[in-house]
CHARMM-style PDB file with segment names, atoms N, HN, CA, C and O in Angstrom:
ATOM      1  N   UNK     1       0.839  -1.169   0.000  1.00  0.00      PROA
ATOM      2  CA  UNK     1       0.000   0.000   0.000  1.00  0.00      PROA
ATOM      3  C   UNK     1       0.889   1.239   0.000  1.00  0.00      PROA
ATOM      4  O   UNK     1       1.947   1.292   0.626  1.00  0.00      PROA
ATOM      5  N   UNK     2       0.286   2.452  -0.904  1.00  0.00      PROA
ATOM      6  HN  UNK     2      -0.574   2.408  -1.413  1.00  0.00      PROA
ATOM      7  CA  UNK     2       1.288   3.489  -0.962  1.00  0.00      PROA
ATOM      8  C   UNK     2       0.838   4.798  -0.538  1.00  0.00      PROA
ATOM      9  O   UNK     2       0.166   5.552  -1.242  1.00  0.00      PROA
ATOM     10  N   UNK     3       1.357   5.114   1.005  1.00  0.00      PROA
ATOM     11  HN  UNK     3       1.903   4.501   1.577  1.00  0.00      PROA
ATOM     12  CA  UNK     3       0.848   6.404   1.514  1.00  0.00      PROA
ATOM     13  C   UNK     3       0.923   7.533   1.003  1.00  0.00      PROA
ATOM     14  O   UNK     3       2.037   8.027   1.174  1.00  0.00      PROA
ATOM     15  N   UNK     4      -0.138   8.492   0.157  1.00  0.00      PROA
ATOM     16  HN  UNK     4      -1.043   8.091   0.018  1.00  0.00      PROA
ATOM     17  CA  UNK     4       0.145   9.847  -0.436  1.00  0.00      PROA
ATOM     18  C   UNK     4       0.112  10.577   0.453  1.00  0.00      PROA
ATOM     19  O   UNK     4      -0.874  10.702   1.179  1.00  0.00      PROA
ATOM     20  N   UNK     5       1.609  11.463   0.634  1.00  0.00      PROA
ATOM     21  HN  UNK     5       2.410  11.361   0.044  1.00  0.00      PROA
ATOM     22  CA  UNK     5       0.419  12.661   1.743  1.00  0.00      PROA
ATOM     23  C   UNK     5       0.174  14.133   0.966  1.00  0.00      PROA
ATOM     24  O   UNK     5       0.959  14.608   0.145  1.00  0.00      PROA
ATOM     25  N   UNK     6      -1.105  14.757   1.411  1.00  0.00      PROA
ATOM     26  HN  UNK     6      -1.743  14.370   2.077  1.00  0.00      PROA
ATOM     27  CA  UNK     6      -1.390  15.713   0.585  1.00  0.00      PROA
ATOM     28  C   UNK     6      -0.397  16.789   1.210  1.00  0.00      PROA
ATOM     29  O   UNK     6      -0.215  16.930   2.419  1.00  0.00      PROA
ATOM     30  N   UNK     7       0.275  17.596   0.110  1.00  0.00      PROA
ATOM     31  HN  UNK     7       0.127  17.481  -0.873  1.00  0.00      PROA
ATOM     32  CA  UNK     7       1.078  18.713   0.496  1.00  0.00      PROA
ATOM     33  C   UNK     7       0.540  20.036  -0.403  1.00  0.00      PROA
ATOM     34  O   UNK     7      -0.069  19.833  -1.454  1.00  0.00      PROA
ATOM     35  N   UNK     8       0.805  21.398   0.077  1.00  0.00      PROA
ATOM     36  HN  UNK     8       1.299  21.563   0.931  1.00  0.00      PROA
ATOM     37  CA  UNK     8       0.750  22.392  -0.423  1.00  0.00      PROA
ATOM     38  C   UNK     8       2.353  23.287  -0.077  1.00  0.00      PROA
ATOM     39  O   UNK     8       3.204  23.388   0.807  1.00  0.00      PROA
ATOM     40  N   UNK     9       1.995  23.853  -1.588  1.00  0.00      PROA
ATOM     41  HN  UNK     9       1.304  23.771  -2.306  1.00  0.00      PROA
ATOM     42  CA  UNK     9       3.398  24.803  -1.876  1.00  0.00      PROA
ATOM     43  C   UNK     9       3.099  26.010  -1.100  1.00  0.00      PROA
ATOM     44  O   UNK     9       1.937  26.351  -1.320  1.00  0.00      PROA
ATOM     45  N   UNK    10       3.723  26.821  -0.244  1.00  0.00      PROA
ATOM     46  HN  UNK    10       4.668  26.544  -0.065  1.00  0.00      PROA
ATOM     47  CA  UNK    10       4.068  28.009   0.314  1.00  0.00      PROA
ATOM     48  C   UNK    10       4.905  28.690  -0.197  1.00  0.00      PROA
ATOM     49  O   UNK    10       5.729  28.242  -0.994  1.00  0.00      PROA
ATOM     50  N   UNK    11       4.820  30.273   0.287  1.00  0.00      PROA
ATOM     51  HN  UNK    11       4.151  30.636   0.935  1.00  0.00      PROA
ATOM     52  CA  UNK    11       5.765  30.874  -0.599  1.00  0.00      PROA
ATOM     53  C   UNK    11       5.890  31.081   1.271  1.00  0.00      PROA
ATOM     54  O   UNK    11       5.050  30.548   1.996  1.00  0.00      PROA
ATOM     55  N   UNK    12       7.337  32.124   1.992  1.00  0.00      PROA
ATOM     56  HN  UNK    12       8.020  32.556   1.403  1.00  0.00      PROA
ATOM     57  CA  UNK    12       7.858  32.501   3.009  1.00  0.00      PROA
ATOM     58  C   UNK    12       8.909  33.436   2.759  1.00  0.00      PROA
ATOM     59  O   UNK    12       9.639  33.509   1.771  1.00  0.00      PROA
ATOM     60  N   UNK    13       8.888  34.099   3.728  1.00  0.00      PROA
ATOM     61  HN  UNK    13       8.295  34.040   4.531  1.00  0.00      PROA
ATOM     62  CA  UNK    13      10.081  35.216   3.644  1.00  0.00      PROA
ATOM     63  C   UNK    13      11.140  34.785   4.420  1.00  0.00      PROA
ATOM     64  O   UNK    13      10.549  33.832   4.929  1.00  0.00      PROA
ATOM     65  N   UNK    14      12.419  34.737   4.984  1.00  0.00      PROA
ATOM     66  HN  UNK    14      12.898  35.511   4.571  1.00  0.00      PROA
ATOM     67  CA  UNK    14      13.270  34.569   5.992  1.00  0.00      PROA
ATOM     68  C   UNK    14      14.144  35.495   5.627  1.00  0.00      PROA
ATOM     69  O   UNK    14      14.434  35.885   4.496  1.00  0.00      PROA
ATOM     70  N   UNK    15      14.739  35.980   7.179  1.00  0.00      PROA
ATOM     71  HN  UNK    15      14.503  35.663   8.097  1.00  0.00      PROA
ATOM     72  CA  UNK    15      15.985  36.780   6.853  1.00  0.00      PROA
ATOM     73  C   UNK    15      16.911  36.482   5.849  1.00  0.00      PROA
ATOM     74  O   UNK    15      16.767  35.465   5.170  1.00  0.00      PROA
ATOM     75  N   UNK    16      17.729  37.156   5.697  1.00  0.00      PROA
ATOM     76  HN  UNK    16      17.846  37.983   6.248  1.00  0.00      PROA
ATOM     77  CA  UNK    16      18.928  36.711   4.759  1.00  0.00      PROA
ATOM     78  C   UNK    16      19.515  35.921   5.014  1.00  0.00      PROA
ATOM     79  O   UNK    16      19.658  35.054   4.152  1.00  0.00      PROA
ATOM     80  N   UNK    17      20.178  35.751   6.294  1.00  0.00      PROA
ATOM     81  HN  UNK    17      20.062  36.455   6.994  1.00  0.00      PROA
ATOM     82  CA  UNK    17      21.221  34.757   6.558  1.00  0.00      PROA
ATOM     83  C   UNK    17      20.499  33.424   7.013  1.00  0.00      PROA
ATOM     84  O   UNK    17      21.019  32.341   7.280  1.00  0.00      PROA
ATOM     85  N   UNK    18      18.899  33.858   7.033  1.00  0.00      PROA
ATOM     86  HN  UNK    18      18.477  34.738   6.816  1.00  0.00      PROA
ATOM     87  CA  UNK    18      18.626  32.141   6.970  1.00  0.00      PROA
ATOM     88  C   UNK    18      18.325  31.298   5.883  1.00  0.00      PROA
ATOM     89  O   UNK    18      18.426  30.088   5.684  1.00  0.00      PROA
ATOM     90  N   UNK    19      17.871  32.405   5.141  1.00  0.00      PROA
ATOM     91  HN  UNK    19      17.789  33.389   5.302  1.00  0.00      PROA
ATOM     92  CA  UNK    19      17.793  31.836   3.337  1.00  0.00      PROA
ATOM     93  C   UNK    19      19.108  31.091   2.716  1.00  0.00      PROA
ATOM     94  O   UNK    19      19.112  29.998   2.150  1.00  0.00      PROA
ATOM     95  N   UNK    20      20.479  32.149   3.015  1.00  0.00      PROA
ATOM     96  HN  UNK    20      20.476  33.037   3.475  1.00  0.00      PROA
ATOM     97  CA  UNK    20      21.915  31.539   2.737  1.00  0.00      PROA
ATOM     98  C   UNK    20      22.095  30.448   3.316  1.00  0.00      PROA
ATOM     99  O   UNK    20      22.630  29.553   2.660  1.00  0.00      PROA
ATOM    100  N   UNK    21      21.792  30.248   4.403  1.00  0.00      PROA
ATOM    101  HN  UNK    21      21.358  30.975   4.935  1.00  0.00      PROA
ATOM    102  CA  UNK    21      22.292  29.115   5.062  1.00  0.00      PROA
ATOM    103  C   UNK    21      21.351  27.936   4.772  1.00  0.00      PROA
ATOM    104  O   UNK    21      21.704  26.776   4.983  1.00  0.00      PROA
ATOM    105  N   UNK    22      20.157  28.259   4.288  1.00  0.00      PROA
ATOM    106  HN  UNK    22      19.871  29.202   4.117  1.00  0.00      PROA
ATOM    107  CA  UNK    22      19.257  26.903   3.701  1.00  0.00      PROA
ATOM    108  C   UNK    22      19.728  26.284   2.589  1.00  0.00      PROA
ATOM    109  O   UNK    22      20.019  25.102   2.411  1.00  0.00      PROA
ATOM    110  N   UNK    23      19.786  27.610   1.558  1.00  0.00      PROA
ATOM    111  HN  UNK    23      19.550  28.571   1.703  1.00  0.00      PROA
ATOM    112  CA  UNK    23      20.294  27.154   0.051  1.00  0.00      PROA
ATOM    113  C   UNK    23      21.825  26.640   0.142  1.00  0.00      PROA
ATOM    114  O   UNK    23      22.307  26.054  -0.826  1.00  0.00      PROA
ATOM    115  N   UNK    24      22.707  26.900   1.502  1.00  0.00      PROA
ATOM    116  HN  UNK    24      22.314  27.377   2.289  1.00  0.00      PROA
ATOM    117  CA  UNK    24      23.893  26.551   1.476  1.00  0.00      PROA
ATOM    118  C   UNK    24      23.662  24.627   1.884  1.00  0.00      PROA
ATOM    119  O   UNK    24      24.333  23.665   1.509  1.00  0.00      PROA
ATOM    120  N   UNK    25      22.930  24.670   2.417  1.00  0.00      PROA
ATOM    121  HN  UNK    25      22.386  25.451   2.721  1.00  0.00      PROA
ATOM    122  CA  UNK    25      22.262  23.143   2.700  1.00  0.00      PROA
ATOM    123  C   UNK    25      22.451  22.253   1.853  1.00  0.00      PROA
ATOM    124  O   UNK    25      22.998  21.159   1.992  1.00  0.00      PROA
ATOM    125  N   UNK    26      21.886  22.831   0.748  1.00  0.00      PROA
ATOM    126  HN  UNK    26      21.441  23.720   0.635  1.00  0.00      PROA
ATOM    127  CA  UNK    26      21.017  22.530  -0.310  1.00  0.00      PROA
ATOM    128  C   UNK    26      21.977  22.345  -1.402  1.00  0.00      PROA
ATOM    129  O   UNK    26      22.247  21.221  -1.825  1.00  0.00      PROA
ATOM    130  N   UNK    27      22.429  23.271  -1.806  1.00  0.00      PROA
ATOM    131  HN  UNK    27      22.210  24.185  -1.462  1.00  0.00      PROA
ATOM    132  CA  UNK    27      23.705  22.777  -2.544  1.00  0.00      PROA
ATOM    133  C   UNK    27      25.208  22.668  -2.180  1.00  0.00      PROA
ATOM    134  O   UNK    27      26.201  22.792  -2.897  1.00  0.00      PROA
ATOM    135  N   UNK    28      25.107  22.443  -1.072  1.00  0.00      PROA
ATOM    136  HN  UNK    28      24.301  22.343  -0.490  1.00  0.00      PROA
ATOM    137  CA  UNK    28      26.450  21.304  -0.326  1.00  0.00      PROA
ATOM    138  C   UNK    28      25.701  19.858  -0.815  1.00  0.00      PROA
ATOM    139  O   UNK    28      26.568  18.997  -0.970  1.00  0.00      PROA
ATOM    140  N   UNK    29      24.697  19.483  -1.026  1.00  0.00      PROA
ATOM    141  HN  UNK    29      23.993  20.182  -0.900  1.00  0.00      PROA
ATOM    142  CA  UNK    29      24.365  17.869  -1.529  1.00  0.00      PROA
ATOM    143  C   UNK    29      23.943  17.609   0.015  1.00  0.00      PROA
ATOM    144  O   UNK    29      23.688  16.414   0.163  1.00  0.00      PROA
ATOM    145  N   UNK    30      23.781  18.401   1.285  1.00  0.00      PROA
ATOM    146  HN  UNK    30      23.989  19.372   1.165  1.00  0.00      PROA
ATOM    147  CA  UNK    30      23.261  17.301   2.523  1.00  0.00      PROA
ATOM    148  C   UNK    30      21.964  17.400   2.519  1.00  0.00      PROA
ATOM    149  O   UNK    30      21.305  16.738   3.321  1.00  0.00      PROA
ATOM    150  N   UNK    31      21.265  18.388   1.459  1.00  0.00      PROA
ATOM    151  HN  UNK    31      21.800  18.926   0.807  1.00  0.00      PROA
ATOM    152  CA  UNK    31      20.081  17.771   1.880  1.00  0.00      PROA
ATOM    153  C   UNK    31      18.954  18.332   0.253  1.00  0.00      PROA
ATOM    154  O   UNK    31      18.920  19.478  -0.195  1.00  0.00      PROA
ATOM    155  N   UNK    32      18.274  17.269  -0.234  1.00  0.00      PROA
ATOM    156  HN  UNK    32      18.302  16.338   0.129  1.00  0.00      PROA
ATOM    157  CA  UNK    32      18.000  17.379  -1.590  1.00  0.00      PROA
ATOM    158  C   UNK    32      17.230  18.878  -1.842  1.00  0.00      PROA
ATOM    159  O   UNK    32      17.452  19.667  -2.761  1.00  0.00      PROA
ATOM    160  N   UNK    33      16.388  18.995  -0.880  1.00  0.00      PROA
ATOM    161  HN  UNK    33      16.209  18.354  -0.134  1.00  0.00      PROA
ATOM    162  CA  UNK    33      15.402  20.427  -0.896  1.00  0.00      PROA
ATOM    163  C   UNK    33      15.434  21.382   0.133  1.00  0.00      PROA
ATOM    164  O   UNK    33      15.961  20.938   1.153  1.00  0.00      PROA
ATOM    165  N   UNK    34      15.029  22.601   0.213  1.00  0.00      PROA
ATOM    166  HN  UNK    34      14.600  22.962  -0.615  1.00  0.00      PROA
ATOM    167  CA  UNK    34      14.297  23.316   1.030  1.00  0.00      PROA
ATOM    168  C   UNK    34      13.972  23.010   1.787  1.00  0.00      PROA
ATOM    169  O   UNK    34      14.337  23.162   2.953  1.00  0.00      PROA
ATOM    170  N   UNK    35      12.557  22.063   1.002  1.00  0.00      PROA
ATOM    171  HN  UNK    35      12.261  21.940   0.055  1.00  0.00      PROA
ATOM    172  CA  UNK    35      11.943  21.195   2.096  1.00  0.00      PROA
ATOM    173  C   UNK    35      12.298  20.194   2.774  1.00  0.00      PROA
ATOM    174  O   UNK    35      11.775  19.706   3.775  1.00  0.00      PROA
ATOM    175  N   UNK    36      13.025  19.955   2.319  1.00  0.00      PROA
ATOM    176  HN  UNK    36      13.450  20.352   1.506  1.00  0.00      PROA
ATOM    177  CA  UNK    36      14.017  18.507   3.481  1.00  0.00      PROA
ATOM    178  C   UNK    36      14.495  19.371   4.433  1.00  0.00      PROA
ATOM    179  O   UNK    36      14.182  19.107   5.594  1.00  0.00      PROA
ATOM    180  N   UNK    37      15.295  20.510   4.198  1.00  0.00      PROA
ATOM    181  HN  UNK    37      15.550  20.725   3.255  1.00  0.00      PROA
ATOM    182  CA  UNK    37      15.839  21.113   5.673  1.00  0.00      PROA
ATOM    183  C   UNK    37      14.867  21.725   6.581  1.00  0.00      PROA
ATOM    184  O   UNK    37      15.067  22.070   7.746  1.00  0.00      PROA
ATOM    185  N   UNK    38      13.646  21.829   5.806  1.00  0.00      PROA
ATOM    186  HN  UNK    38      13.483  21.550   4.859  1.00  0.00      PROA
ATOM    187  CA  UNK    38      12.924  22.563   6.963  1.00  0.00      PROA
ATOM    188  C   UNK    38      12.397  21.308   7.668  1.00  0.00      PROA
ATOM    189  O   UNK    38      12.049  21.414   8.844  1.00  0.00      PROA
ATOM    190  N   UNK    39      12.304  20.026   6.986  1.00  0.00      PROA
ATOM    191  HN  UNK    39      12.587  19.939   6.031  1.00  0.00      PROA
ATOM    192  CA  UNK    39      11.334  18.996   7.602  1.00  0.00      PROA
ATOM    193  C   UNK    39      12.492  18.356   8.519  1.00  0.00      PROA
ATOM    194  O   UNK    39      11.868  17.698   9.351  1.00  0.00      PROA
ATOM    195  N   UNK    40      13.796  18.228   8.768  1.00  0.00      PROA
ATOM    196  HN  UNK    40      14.303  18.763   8.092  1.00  0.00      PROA
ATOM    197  CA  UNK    40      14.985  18.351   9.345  1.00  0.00      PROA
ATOM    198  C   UNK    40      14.585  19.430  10.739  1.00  0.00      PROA
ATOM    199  O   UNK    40      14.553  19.153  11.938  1.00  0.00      PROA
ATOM    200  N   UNK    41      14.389  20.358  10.236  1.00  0.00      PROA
ATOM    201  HN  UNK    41      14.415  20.582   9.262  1.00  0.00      PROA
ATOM    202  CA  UNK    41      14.538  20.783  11.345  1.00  0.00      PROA
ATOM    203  C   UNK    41      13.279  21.034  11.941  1.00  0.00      PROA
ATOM    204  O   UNK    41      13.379  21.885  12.824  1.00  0.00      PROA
ATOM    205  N   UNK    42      12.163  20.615  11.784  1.00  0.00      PROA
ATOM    206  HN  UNK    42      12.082  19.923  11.067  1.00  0.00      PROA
ATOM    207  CA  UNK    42      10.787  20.349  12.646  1.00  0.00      PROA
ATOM    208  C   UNK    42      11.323  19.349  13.588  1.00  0.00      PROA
ATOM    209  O   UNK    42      11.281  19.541  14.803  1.00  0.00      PROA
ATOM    210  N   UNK    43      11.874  18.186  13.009  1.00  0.00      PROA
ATOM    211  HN  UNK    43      11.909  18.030  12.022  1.00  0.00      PROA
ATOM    212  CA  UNK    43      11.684  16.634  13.884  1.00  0.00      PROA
ATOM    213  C   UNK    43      13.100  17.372  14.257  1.00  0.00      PROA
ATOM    214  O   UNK    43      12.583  18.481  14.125  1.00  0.00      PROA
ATOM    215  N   UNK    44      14.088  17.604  14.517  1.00  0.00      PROA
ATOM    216  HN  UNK    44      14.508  16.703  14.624  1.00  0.00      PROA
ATOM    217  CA  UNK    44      14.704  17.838  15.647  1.00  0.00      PROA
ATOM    218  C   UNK    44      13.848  19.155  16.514  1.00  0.00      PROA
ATOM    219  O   UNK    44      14.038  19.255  17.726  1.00  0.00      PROA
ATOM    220  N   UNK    45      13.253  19.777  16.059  1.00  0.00      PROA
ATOM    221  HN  UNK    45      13.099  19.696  15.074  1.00  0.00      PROA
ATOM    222  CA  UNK    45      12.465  20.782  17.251  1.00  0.00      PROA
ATOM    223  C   UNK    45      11.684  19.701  18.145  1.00  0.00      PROA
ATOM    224  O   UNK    45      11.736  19.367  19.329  1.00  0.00      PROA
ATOM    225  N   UNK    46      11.018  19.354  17.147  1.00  0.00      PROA
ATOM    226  HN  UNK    46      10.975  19.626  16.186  1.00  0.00      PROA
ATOM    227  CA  UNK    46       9.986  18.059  18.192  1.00  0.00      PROA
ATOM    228  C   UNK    46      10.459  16.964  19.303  1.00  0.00      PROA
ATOM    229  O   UNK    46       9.839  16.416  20.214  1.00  0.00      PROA
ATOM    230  N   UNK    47      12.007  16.854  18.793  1.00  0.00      PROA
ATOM    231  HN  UNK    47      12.511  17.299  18.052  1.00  0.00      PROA
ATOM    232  CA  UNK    47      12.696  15.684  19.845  1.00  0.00      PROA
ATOM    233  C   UNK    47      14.289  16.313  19.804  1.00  0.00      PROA
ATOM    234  O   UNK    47      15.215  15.950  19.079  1.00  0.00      PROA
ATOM    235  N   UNK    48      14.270  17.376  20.834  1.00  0.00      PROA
ATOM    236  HN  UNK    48      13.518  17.671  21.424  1.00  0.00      PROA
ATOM    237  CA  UNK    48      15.585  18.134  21.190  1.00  0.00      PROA
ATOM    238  C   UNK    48      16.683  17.072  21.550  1.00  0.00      PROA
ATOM    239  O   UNK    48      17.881  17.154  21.278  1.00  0.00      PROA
ATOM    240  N   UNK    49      16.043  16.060  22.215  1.00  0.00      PROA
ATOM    241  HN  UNK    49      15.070  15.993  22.437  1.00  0.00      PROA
ATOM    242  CA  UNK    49      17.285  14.975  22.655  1.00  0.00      PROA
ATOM    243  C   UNK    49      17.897  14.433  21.673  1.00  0.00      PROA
ATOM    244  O   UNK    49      18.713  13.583  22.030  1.00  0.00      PROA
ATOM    245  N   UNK    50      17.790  14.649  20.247  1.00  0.00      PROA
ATOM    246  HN  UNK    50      17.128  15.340  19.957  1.00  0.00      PROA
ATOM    247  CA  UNK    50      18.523  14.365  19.342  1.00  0.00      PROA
ATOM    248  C   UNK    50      19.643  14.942  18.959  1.00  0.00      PROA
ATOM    249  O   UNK    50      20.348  14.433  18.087  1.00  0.00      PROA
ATOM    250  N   UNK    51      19.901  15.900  19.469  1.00  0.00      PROA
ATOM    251  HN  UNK    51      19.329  16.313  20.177  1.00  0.00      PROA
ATOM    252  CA  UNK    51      20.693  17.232  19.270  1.00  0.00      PROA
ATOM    253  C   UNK    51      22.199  16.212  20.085  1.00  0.00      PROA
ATOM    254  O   UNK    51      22.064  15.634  21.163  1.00  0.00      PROA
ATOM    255  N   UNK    52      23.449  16.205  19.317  1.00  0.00      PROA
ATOM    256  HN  UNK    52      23.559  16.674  18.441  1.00  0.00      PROA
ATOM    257  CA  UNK    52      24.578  16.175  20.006  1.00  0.00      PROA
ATOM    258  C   UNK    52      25.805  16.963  19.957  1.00  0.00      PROA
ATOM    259  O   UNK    52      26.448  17.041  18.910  1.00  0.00      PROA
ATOM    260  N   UNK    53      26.274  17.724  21.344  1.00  0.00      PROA
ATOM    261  HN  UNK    53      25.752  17.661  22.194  1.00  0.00      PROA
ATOM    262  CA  UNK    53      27.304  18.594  21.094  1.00  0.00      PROA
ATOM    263  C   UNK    53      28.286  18.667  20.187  1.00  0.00      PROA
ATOM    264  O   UNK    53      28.209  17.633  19.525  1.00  0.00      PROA
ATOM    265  N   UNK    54      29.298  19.430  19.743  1.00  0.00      PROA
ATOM    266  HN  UNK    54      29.361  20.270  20.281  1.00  0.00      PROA
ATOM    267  CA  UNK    54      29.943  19.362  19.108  1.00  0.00      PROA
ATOM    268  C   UNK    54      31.585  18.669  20.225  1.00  0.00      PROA
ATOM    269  O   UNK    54      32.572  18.006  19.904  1.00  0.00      PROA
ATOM    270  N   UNK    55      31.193  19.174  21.328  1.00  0.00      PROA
ATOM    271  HN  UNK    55      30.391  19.712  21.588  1.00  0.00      PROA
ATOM    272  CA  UNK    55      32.330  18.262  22.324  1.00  0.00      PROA
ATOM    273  C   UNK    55      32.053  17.127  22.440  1.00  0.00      PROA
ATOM    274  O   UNK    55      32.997  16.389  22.723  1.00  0.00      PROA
ATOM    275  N   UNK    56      30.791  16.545  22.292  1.00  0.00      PROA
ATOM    276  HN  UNK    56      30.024  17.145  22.063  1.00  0.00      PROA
ATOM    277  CA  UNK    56      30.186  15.041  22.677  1.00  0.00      PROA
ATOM    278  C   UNK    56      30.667  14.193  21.551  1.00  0.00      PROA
ATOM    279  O   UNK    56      30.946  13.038  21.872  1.00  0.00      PROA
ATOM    280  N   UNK    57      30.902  14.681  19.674  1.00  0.00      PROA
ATOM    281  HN  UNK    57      30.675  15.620  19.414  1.00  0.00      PROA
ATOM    282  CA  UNK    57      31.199  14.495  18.725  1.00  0.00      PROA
ATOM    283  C   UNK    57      32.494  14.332  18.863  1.00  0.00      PROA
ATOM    284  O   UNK    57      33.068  13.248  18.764  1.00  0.00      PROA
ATOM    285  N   UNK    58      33.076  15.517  19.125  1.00  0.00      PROA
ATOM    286  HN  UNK    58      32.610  16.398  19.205  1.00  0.00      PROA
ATOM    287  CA  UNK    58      34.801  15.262  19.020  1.00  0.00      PROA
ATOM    288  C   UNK    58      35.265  14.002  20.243  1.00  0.00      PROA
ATOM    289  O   UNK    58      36.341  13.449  20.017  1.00  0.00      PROA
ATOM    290  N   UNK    59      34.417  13.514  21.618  1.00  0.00      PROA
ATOM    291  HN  UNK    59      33.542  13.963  21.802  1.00  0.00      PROA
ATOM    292  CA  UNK    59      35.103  12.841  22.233  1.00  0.00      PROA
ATOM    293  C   UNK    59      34.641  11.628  21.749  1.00  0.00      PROA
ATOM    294  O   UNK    59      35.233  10.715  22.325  1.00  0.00      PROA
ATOM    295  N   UNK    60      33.867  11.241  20.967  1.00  0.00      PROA
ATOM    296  HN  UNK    60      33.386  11.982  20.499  1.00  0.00      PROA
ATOM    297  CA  UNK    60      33.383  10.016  20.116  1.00  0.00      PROA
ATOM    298  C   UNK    60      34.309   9.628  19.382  1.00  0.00      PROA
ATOM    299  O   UNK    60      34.957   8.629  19.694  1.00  0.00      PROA
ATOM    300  N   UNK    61      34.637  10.522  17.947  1.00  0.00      PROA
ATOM    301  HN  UNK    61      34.110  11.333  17.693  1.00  0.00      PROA
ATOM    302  CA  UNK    61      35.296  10.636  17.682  1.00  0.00      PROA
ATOM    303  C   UNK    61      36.778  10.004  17.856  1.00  0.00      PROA
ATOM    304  O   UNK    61      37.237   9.028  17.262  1.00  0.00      PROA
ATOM    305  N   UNK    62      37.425  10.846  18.862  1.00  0.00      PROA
ATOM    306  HN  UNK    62      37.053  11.639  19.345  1.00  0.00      PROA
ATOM    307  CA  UNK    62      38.795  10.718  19.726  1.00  0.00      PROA
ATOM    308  C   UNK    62      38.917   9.084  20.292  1.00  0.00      PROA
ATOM    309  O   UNK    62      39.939   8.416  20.441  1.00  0.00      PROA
ATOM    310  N   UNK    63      37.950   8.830  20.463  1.00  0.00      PROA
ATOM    311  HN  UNK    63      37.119   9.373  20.342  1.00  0.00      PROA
ATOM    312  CA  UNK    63      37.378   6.998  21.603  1.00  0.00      PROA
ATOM    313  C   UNK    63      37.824   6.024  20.248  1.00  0.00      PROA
ATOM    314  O   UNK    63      38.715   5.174  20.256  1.00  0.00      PROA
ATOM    315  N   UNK    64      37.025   6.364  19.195  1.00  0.00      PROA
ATOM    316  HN  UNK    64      36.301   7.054  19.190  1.00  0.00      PROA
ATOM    317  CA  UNK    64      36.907   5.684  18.311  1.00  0.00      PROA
ATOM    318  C   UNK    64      38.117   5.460  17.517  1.00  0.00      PROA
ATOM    319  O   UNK    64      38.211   4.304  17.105  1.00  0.00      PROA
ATOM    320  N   UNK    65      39.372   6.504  17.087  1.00  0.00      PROA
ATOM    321  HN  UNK    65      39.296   7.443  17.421  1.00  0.00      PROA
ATOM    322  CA  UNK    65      40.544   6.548  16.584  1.00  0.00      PROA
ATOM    323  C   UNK    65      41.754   6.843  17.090  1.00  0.00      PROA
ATOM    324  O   UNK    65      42.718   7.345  16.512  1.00  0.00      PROA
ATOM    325  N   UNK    66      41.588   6.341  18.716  1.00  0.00      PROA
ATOM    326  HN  UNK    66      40.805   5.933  19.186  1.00  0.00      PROA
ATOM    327  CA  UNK    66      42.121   6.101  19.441  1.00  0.00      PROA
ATOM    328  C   UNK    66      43.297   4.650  19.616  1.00  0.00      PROA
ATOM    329  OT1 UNK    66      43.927   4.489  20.661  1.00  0.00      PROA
TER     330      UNK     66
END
């Protein structure tokens, strides 16, 4: 079975430097659309405990190539 979900197009304004930093998203290749980064960043709003430091990263990291 194949779930459609109904979507609608928006138009939005954002500051400048959040527009740059979307489209910088976007064509770095991490994320295919717009809409992928904004839907990115709903589900981490919705579940903050997903969020990991950038010190928590580097001592992972460090453990691992150790």
């Amino acid at each position: 079975m194949v779930t459609v979900r109904a979507t609608r197009q928006v138009r939005i304004t954002l500051p400048n430097e959040m527009a740059d930093a979307l489209r910088q998203r976007v064509s770095s290749g991490a994320y295919a659309s717009g809409s992928k980064v904004v839907s990115a960043y709903d589900a981490l709003a919705a579940d903050p405990s997903a969020v990991v430091s950038v010190d928590v990263v580097r001592a992972r990291l460090s453990a691992k190539h150790a």
